[in-house]
C-alpha distance (Angstrom), angle and dihedral (degrees) to the residues before:
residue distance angle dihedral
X1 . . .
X2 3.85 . .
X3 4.37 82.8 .
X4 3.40 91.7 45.1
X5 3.82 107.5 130.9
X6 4.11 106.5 -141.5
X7 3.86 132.6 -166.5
X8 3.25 131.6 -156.0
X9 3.64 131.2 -157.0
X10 3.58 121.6 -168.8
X11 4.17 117.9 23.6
X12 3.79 100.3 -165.4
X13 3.91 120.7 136.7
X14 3.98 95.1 -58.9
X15 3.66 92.0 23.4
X16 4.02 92.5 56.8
X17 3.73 99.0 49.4
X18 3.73 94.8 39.8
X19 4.24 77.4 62.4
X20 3.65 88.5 52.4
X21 3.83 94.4 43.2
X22 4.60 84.9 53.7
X23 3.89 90.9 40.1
X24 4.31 91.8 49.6
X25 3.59 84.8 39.7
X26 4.41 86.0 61.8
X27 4.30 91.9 -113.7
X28 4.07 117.4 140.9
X29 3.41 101.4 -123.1
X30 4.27 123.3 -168.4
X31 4.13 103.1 -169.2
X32 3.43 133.8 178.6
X33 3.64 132.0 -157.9
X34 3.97 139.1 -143.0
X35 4.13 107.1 -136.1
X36 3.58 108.4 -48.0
X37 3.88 115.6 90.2
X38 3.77 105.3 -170.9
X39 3.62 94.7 76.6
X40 3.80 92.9 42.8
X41 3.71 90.4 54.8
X42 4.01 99.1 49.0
X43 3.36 85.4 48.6
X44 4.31 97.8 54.4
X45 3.90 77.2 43.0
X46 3.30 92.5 65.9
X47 3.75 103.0 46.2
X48 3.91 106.6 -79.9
X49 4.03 121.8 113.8
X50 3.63 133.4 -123.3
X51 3.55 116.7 -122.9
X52 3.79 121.3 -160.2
X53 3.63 101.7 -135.8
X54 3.75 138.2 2.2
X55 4.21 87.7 -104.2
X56 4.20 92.1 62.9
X57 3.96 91.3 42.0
X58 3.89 82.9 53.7
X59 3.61 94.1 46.3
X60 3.75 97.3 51.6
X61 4.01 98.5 39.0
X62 3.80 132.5 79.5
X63 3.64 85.5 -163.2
X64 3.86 122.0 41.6
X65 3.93 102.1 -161.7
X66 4.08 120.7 -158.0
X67 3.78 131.3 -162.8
X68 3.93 109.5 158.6
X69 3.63 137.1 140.5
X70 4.09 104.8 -109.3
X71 3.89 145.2 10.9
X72 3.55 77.8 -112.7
X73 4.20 100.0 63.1
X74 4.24 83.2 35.1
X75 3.51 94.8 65.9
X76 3.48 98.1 33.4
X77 3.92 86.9 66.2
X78 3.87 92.3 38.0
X79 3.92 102.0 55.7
X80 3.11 133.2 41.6
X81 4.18 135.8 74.3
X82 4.01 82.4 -75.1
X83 3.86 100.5 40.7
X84 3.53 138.5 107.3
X85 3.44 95.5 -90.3
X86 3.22 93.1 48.7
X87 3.68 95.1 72.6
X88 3.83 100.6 14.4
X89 4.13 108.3 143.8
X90 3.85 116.3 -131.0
X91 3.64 114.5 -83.6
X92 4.08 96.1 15.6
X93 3.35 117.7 148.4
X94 3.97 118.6 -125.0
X95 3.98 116.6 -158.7
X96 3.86 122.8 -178.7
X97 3.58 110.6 -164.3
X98 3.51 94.5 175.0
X99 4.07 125.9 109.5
X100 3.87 95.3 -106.6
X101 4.01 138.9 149.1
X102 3.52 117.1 -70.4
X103 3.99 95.9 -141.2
X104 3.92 82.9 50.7
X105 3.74 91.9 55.2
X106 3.51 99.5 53.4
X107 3.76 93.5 46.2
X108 3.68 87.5 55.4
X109 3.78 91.5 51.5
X110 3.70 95.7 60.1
X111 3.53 87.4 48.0
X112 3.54 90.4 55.6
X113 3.70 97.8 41.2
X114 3.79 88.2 58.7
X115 3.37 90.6 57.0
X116 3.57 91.2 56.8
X117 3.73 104.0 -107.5
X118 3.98 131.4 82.1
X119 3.24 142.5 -104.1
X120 4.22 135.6 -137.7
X121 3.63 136.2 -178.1
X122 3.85 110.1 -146.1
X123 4.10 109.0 159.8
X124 3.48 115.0 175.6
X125 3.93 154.4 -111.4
X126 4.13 123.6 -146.5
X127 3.31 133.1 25.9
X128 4.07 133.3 -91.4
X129 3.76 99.0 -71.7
X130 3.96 89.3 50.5
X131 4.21 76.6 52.3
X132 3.51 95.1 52.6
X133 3.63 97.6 52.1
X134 4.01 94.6 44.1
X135 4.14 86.6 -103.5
X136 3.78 105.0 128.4
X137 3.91 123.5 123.2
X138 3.91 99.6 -124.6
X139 3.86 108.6 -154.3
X140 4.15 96.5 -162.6
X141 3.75 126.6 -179.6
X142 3.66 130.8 168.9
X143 3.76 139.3 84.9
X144 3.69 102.7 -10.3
X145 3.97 91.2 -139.1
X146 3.58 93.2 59.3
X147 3.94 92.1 42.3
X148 3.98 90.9 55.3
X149 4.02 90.3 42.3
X150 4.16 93.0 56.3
X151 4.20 93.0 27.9
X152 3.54 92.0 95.8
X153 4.22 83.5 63.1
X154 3.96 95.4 48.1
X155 3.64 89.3 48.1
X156 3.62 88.2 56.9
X157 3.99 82.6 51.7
X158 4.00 100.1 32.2
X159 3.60 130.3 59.0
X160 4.18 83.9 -169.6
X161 3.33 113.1 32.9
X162 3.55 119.0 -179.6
X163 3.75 133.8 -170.0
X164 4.39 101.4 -157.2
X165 4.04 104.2 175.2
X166 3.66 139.2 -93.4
X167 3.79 123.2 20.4
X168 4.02 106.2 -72.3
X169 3.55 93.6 28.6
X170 3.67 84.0 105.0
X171 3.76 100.4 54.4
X172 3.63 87.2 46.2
X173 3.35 101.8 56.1
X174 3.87 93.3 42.0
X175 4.08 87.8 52.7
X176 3.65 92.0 48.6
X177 4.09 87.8 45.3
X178 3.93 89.4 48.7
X179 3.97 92.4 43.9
X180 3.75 88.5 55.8
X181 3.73 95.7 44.5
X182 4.18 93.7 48.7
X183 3.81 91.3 49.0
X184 3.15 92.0 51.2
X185 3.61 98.4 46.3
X186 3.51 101.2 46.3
X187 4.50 86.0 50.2
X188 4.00 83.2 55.3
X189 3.89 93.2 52.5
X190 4.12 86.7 40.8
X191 3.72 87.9 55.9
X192 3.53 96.0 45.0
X193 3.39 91.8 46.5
X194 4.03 94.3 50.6
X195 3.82 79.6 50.1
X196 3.88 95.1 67.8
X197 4.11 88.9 37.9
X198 4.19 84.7 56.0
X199 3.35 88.6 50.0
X200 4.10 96.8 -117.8
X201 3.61 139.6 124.6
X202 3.65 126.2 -66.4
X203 3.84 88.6 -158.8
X204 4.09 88.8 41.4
X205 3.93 96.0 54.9
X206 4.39 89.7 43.7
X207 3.97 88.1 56.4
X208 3.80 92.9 48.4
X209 3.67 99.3 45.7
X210 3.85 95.3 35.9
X211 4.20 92.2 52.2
X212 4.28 78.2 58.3
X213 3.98 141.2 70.6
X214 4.20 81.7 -83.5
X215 3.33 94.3 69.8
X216 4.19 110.1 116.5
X217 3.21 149.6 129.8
X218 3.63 101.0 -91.4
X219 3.82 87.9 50.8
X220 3.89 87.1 60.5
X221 3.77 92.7 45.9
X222 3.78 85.1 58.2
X223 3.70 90.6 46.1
X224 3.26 96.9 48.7
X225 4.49 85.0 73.7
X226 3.60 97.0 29.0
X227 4.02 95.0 58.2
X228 3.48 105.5 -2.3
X229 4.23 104.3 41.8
X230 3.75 98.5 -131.9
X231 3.27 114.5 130.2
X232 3.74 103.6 171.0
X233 3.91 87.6 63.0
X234 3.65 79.7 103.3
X235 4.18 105.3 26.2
X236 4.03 87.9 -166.3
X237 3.68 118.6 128.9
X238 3.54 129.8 -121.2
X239 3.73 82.6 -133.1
X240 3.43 99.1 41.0
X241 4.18 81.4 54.0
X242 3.61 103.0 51.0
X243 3.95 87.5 50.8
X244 3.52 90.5 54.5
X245 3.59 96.1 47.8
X246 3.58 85.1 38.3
X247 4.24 90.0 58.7
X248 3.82 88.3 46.9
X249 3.97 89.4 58.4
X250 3.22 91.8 49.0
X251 3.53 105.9 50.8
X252 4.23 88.6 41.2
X253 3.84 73.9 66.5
X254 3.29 106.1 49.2
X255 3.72 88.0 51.6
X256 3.86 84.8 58.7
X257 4.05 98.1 -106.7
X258 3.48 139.3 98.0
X259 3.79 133.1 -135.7
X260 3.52 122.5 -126.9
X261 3.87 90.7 -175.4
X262 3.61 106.7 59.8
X263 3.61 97.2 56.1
X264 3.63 103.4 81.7
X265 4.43 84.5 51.0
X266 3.79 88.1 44.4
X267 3.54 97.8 52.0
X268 3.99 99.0 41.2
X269 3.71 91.3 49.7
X270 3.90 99.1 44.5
X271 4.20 83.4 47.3
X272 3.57 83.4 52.6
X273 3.58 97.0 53.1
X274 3.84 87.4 43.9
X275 3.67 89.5 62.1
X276 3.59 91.0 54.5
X277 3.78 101.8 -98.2
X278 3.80 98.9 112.7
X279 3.82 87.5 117.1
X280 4.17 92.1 47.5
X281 3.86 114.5 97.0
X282 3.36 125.5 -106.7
X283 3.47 104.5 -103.5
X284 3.88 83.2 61.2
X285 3.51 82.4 76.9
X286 3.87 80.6 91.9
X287 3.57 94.0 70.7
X288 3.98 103.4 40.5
X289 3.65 93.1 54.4
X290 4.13 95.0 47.0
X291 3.90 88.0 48.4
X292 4.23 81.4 46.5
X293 3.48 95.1 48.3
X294 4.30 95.8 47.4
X295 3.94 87.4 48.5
């Protein structure tokens, strides 16, 4: 794999020091970037190569790498007369590490397949320091033969790298993970925020739920505003969160249900956002609902 040519699409905050991670880790890497230049340029600094359109970084790569925001931005750079398909060589190996739509996902792979390469889902666990230092959790999914071919490269990005069935299984499982973990953030700030409308301790109600079966990480990451006034504990977007929760909606949908439990997350974050907080983090959540709740 070590002459593996690798492009990567998308060099936000993850996207960036996942680039940095491949370039430490001796890969040529061609990326390409979205509108912001800084990250582009740090990274050509470094040793990668800019590509001019999503169609050359195809047709120079064995793997075609994405990290993007929606199924929206990942299809706009994988159809189209200058997308990745477009120029994808035979047997490459497409990866989209992004948060997206299942239903999108597997669309996309039959594209790809008729194309003559393959297609994996592999969203991802951490945050952009655990990318630096090759410490993500790497939930993959796909064609198992092209997972084990490019596994030596995620393990040089993953410290967990998982391989969880058939393509979407991936995005599934991370939009089920990142429902979870935004319900039960925004109940944490709720309760904190019903603490200050009691008229009891922050700190009080944090040492009685965390000595129980409440007690987790996300509860800390909350904590970590409420008491402690660190908001980057958790460097997730309220954006970024009602998208997610917004995906998992979506696909409960398309699998003819409803869910009854991601309403109350759904509709404090897209308040939130309404308010003009879409770019706060999500333990700021803490905040907007005790300003809610005093009217």
């Amino acid at each position: 794999m070590s002459e593996t040519r690798i492009g990567f699409i998308g060099l936000g905050l993850m996207g960036s020091a996942m680039v940095q991670r491949l370039l430490d880790r001796g890969h040529g890497v061609t990326v390409l970037g979205n509108r912001a230049r800084t990250n582009i340029e740090a990274a050509v600094a470094r040793g990668a190569v800019e590509a001019g359109s999503a169609r050359e970084l195809a047709a120079e790569c064995d793997i075609v790498m994405l990290c993007m925001g929606t199924s929206e931005q990942v299809e706009s750079r994988m159809r189209g007369p200058d997308g990745v398909i477009a120029g994808l060589r035979s047997g490459a190996v497409v990866i989209d590490f992004g948060t997206s739509l299942p239903a999108s996902t597997r669309a996309l792979g039959a594209e790809v397949a008729e194309a003559g390469g393959t297609y994996l889902d592999a969203p991802l666990g951490r945050t952009p320091a655990h990318a630096t230092d090759g410490k993500l959790n790497i939930m993959g999914a796909g064609d198992k033969a092209a997972f084990d071919r490019v596994r030596p490269v995620l393990d040089d990005l993953g410290e967990n790298v998982f391989h969880l069935g058939p393509l979407g299984a991936g995005h599934t499982i991370k939009l089920i993970n990142n429902f979870f973990a935004m319900t039960t953030a925004n109940a944490m700030a709720e309760a904190f925020a019903m603490a200050d409308m009691a008229g009891v301790p922050r700190q009080g109600l944090y040492d009685v739920l965390s000595a129980g079966p409440n007690h987790s990480g996300m509860m800390d990451f909350i904590k970590a505003q409420a008491i402690d006034g660190k908001p980057d504990a958790l460097a997730f977007s309220v954006r970024n969160a009602l998208k997610d929760v917004g995906y998992y909606v979506r696909m409960v949908e398309e699998a003819g249900a409803s869910s009854l439990m991601a309403v109350g997350a759904l509709s404090a974050l897209r308040e939130a956002e309404a308010a003009g907080r879409g770019d706060s983090m999500v333990p700021e959540q803490v905040d907007f609902l005790a300003e809610r709740m005093r009217g």
